[in-house]
C-alpha positions as CSV (number, residue, x, y, z in Angstrom):
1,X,145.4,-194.1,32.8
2,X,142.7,-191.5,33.7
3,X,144.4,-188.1,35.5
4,X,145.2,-187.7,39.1
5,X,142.4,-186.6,40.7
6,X,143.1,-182.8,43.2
7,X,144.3,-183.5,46.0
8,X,143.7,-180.8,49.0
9,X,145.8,-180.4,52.1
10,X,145.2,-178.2,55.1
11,X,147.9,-175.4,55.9
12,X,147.6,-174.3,59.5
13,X,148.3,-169.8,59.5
14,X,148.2,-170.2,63.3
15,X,145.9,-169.1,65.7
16,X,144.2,-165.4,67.0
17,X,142.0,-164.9,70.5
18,X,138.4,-163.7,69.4
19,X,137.8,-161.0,72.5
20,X,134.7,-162.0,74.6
21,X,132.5,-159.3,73.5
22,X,132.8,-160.3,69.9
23,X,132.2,-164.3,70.7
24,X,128.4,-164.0,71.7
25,X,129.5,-166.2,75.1
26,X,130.8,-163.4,76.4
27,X,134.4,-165.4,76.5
28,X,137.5,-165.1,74.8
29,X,137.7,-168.2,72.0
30,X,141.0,-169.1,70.4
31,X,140.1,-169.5,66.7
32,X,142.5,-171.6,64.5
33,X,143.8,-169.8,60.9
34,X,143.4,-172.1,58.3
35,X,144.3,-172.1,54.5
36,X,143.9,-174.7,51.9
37,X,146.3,-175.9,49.1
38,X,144.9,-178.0,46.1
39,X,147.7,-179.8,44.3
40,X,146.1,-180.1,40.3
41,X,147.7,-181.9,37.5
42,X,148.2,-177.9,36.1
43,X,149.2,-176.6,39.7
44,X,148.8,-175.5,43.2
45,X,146.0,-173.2,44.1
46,X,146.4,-171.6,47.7
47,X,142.8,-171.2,49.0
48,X,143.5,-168.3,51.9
49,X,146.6,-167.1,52.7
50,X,146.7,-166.5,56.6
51,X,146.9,-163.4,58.8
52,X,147.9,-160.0,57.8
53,X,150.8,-158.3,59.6
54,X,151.4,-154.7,60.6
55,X,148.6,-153.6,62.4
56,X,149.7,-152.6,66.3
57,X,145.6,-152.0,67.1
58,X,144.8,-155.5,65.2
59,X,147.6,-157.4,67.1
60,X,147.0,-155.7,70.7
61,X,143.1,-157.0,69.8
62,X,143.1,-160.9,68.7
63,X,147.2,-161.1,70.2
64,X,147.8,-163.9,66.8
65,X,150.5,-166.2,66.2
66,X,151.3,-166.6,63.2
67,X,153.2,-169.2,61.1
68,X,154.8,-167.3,58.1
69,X,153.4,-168.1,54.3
70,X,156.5,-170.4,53.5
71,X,156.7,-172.2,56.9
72,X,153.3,-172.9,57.0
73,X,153.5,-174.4,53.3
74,X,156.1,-176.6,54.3
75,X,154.7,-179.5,56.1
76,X,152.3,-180.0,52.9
77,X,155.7,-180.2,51.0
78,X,154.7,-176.6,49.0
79,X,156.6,-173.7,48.6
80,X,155.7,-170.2,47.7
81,X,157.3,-170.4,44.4
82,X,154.6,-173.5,43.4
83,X,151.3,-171.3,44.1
84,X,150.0,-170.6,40.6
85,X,146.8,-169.3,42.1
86,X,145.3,-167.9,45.1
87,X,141.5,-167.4,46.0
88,X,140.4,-165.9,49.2
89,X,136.9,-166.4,50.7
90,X,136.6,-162.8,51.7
91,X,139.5,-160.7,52.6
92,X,139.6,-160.1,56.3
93,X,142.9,-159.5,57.5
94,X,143.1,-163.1,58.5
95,X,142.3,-164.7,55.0
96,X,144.0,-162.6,53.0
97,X,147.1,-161.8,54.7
98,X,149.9,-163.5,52.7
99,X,148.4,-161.8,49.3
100,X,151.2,-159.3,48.9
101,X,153.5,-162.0,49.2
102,X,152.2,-164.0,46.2
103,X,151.9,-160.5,44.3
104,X,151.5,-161.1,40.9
105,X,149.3,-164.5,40.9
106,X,145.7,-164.1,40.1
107,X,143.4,-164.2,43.3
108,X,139.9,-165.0,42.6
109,X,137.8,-163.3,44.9
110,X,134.1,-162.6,44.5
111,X,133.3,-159.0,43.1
112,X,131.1,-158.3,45.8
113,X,134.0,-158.7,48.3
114,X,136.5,-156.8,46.6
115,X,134.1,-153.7,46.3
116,X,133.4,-154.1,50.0
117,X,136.8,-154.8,51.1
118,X,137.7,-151.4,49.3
119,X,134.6,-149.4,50.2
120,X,134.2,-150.3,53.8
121,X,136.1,-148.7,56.6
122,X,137.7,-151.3,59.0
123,X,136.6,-153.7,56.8
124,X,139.8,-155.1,56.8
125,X,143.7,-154.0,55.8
126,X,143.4,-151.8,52.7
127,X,147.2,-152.6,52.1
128,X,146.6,-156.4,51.8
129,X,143.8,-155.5,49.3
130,X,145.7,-153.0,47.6
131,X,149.6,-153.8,46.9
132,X,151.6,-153.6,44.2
133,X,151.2,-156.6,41.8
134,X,147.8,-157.4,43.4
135,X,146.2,-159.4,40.3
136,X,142.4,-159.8,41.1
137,X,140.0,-162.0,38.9
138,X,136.9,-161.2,39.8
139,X,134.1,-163.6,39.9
140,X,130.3,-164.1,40.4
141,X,128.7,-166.9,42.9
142,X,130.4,-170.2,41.8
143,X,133.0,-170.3,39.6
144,X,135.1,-173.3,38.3
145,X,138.9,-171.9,39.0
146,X,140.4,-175.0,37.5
147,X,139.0,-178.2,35.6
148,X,137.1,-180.2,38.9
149,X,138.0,-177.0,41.4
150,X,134.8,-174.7,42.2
């Protein structure tokens, strides 16, 4: 019997309000927060991780709602402790936001990103780059993370 192929699943972080003047319409846009989970045969990688707390400024700004890391896992019958790996597109405060939480797991991220994430001011927030346990495996343009995962 040939192995199961991935299967991927859509975990909804909640939502945010892009402010008019940074939507190009010149009108507020509600803008869904979306993750990714890809069950493998050797385990589940969390693609994004939803949107960073503890920013008053931030929050006042895009007024989120969130759905926490292990409630929003749950409808695609995950829970934190199954994450094996986590890779973030970029790390904005609203990709990258449940990192601290999975401290320890290697995140892939692009090297470019994680240089700019750390070298840019209000690029996003430093303490979801930076945490304790943070595990970062840098990679260059595409990468196979797992055997039929780029």
């Amino acid at each position: 019997m040939a192995p199961a192929l991935p299967t991927v699943r859509r975990i909804d972080f909640g939502y945010f309000v892009r402010p008019a003047e940074e939507t190009g319409t010149g009108k507020p846009r509600v803008e869904a927060l979306l993750g990714y989970v890809i069950v493998h045969e050797a385990g589940v990688l969390l693609f994004d991780t939803g949107l960073g707390e503890g920013d008053m400024e931030a929050d006042a700004r895009y007024r989120p709602a969130r759905r926490p890391l292990p409630e929003a896992l749950r409808p695609a019958g995950i829970a934190v402790d199954d994450v094996r790996w986590i890779a973030n597109c970029h790390l904005h405060f609203d990709h990258c936001g449940g990192n601290p939480a999975l401290a320890g797991r290697p995140i892939f991220v692009q090297s470019i990103e994680l240089h700019t994430a750390r070298a840019t001011k209000d690029y996003t927030l430093p303490k979801l780059v930076d945490f304790t346990g943070a595990n970062y495996r840098e990679v260059e343009g595409e990468t196979e993370i797992l055997p039929d995962v780029l």
